[in-house]
Wavefront OBJ file of the C-alpha trace (Angstrom):
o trace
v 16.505 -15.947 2.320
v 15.021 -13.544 4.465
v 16.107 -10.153 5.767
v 16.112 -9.924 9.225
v 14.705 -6.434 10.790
v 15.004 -4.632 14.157
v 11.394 -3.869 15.204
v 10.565 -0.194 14.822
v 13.216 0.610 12.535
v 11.624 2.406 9.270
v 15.032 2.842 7.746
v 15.622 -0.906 7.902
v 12.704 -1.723 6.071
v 12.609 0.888 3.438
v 16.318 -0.649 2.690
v 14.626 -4.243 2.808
v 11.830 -3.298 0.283
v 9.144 -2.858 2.968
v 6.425 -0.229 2.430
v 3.239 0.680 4.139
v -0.161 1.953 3.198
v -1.608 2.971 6.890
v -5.217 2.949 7.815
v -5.648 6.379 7.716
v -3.505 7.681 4.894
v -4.429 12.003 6.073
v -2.718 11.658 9.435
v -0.311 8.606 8.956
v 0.582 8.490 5.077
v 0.581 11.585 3.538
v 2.533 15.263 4.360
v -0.679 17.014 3.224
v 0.732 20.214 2.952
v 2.982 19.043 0.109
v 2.377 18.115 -3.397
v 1.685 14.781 -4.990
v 5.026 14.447 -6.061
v 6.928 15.144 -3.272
v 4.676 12.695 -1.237
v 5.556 10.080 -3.820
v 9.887 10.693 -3.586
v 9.862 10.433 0.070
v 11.380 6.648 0.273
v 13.326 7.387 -3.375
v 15.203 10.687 -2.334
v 18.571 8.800 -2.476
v 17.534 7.338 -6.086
v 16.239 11.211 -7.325
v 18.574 13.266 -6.024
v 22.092 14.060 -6.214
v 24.054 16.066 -3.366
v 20.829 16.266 -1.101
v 19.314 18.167 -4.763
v 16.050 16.760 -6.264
v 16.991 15.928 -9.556
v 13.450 17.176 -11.098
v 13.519 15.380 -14.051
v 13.907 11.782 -12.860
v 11.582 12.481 -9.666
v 8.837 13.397 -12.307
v 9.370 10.744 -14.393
v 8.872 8.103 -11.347
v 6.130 9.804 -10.368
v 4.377 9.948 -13.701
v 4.629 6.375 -14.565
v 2.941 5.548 -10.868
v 0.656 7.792 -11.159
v -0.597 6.823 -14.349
v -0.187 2.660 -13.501
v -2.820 4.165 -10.374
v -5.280 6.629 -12.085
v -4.147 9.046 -9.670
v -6.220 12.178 -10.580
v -4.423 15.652 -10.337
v -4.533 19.157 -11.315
v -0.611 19.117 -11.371
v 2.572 16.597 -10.126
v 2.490 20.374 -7.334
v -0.846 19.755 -6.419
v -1.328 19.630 -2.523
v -2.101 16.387 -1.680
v -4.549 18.114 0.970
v -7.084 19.174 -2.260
v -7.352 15.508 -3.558
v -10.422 13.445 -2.876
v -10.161 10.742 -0.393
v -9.595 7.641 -3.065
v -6.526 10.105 -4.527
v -4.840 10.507 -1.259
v -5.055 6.645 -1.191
v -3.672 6.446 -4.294
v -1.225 8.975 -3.555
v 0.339 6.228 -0.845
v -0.121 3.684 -3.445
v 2.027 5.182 -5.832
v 4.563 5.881 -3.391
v 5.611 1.893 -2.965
v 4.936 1.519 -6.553
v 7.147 4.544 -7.302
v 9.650 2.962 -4.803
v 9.185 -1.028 -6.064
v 9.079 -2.516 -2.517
v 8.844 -5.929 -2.284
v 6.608 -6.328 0.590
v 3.862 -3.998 1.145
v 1.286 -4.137 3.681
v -2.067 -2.618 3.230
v -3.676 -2.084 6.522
v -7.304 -1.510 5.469
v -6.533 -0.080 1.921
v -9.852 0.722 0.619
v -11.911 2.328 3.845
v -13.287 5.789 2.762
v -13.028 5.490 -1.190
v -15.486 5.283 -4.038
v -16.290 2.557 -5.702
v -14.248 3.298 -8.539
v -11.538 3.981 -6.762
v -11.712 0.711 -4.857
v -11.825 -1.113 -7.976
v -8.722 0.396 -9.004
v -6.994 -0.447 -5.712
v -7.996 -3.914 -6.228
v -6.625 -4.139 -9.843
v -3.551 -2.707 -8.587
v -3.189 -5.350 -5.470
v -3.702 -8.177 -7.965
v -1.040 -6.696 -9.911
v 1.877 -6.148 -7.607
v 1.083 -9.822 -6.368
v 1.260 -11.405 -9.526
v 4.739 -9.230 -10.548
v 5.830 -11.075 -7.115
v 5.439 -8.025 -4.603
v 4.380 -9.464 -1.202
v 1.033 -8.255 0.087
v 0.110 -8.140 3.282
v -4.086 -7.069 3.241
v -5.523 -6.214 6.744
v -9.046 -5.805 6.320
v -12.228 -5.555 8.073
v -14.023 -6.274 4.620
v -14.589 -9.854 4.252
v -15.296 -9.723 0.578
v -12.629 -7.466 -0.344
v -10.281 -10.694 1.702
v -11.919 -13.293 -0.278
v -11.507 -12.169 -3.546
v -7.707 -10.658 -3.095
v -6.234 -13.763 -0.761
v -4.262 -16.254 -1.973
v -3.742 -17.502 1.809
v -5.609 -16.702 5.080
v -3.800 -16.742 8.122
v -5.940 -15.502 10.921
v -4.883 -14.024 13.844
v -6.703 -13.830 17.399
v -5.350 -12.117 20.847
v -1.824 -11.840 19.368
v -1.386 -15.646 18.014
v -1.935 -17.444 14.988
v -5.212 -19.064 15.221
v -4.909 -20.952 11.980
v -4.817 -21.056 8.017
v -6.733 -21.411 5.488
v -5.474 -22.006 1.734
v -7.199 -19.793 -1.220
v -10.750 -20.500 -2.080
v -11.259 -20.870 1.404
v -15.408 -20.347 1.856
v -16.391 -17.327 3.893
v -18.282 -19.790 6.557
v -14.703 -21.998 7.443
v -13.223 -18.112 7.821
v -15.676 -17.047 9.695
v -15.329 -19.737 12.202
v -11.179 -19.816 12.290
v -11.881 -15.972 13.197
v -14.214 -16.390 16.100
v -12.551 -19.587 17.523
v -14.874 -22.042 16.611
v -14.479 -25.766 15.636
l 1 2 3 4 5 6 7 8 9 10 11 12 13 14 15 16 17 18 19 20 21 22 23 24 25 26 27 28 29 30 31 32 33 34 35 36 37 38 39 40 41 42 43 44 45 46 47 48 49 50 51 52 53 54 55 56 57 58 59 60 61 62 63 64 65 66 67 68 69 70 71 72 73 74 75 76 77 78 79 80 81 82 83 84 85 86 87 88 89 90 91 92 93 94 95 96 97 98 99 100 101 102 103 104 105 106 107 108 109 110 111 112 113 114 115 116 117 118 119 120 121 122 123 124 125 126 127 128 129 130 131 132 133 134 135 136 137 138 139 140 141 142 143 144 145 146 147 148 149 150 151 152 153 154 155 156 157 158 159 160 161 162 163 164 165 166 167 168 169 170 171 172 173 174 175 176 177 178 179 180 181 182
């Protein structure tokens, strides 16, 4: 029982229980010049506010418990986001969807530019939301970090599915579905 969506419609998808954690969370994710917290309410205005008013106390209280599931690290819920390392501004997205309980989320490369803490943590938390049932979509460029967080491979080559592979797949039959081989 799908939900059908009209391509580039944002609105449509936050309604659907789509969210996204973009490549480059600075320029694409995050309103740097605002704090943690408002970063994190941006798809839950309409459940935190009343009469186009943040209602405070039940924006911090979503943003608490996601930031705590994620480890985010902050002075303050009115820290700038644009003071937080690179793995907190990650987590910053993160906690958005988690704040917002999407369904689907895709991660397009969710880990480039963090520690290896950090990373960790973002892996925990993937494992996590799949397991709770939350879809997850991982785009990657780092074949271990797709082995070890896949439950299915489906490979994609010059805009068309090249093939699929079920979990456990070995990083050799991968390897060859990617570069069109055999």
């Amino acid at each position: 029982a799908g939900v059908a969506l009209s391509p580039g419609s944002p609105a449509a998808a936050l309604r659907a229980g789509g969210g996204l954690v973009p490549e480059d969370p600075k320029r694409q994710g995050l309103v740097l010049g605002r704090s943690g917290q408002e970063n994190v309410v941006l798809p839950i205005l309409d459940q935190v506010a009343r009469w186009s008013w943040l209602q405070s106390g039940a924006a911090r209280a979503r943003v608490e418990a996601a930031f705590a599931r994620l480890k985010v690290r902050v002075p303050d819920l009115a820290a700038p986001a644009v003071g937080l390392s690179g793995g907190n501004q990650q987590k910053l997205v993160l906690a958005r969807w988690v704040a917002a309980d999407c369904r689907l989320l895709i991660l397009d490369e969710p880990t480039r530019g963090v520690d290896v803490g950090a990373k960790a943590e973002i892996h925990a938390l993937v494992r996590e939301l799949a397991q709770a049932g939350t879809a997850v979509l991982l785009i990657t460029s780092e074949l271990p970090e797709l082995l070890s967080l896949s439950t299915r491979f489906l490979v994609l080559r010059e805009g068309r599915l090249a093939g699929e592979l079920p979990a456990g797949a070995d990083q050799a039959a991968l390897m060859r579905l990617m570069a069109g081989v055999g």
